[in-house]
C-alpha positions, 0 to 999 in steps of 0.5 A: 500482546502475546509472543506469537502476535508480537513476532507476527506484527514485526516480521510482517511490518519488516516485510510489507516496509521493504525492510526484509527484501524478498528471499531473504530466508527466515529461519526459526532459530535466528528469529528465536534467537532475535526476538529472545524467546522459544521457536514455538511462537516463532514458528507460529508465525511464521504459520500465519506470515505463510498462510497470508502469502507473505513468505514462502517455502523455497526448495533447498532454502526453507522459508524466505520472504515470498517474491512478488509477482507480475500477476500479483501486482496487477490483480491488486493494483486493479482491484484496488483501482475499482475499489477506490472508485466505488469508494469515491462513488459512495463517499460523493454524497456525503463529503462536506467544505469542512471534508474537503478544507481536510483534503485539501489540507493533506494536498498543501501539507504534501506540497510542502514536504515536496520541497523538503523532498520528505517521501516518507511524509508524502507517502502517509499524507497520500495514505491519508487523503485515501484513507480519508475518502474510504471513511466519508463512504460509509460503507464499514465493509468496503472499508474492511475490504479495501484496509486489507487490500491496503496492506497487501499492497503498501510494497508496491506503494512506497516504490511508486512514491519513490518514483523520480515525478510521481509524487508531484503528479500524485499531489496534482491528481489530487488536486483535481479530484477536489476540483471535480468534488467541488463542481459535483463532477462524480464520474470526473472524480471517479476517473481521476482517483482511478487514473492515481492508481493506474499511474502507480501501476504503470511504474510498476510495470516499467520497473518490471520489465525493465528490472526483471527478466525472471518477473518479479521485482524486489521490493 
């Protein structure tokens, strides 16, 4: 990995984590300084971070991790919603009982770290069951796709899992999603998986406009 990459993939992992908050400013020397080295990979980093809409240039600061926006979680989280169905849609076929003794794998293993109250744990098996879905779908560039819309929206992930209930009603619409895969109810599925994502959204929402007078909210 060279210089320019290994910046690039701390920083973007910092800020997609909720470890760097939104405006918190990013400067080329205490990043060099951090990270032992030059400014010049620093700053093309920070180039790449920018021209994905990571981090921003704020008038009178410089550089700082971008907020985010109304506009921007409802354009992802709805794209990622019909996303998630068609791939569900794609997948229906070709999901085995060996597929779904997985999935059902991943909704007993999140049951147990409920009661351990592990979040964490909750949060990369629901990452999993998703991701699960995407691979049976077959489809390689709806799973490029979607992978990357992923990342775009791991922020808001994590503060809907921390949402006090929500990680329950996530295990249970999982639950039935392998019902209805079970019964071979495809549009029953496809609603399900999309009312998980829509769930998220909502929380989203509330803690919008209960949080943010000026719209963006600090992940």
């Amino acid at each position: 990995m060279n210089l320019i990459d290994r910046v690039y993939k701390a920083l973007r992992k910092e800020i997609l984590e909720g470890k760097l908050m939104p405006g918190t400013r990013l400067t080329e020397m205490q990043l060099a300084k951090r990270f032992r080295m030059s400014r010049t990979p620093v700053r093309e980093a920070l180039v790449r971070l920018r021209n994905e809409g990571l981090v921003s240039m704020a008038p009178g600061t410089g550089l700082v991790v971008r907020e985010v926006s109304i506009q921007d979680m409802e354009e992802l989280m709805g794209i990622r919603g019909v996303l998630e169905a068609y791939a569900l849609e794609q997948a229906f076929d070709h999901i085995t009982e060996a597929d779904l003794l997985q999935l059902e794998l991943f909704v007993n293993q999140s049951k147990y770290y409920l009661k351990e109250n592990d979040i964490k744990a909750i949060f990369e098996n629901n990452t999993k069951f998703h991701d699960y879905i995407l691979e049976k779908s077959m489809n390689k560039r709806l799973q490029t796709i979607l992978s990357n819309l992923m990342d775009s929206i791991l922020r808001f992930r994590i503060v809907t899992l921390h949402y006090p209930g929500n990680p329950q009603k996530s295990i249970e619409r999982h639950g039935q999603i392998i019902q209805s895969i079970k019964n071979k109810d495809k549009n029953l599925a496809k609603r399900l998986i999309m009312e998980d994502v829509n769930a998220g959204k909502e929380i989203l929402d509330e803690l919008y406009n209960n949080h943010s007078p000026e719209k963006a909210v600090q992940l």
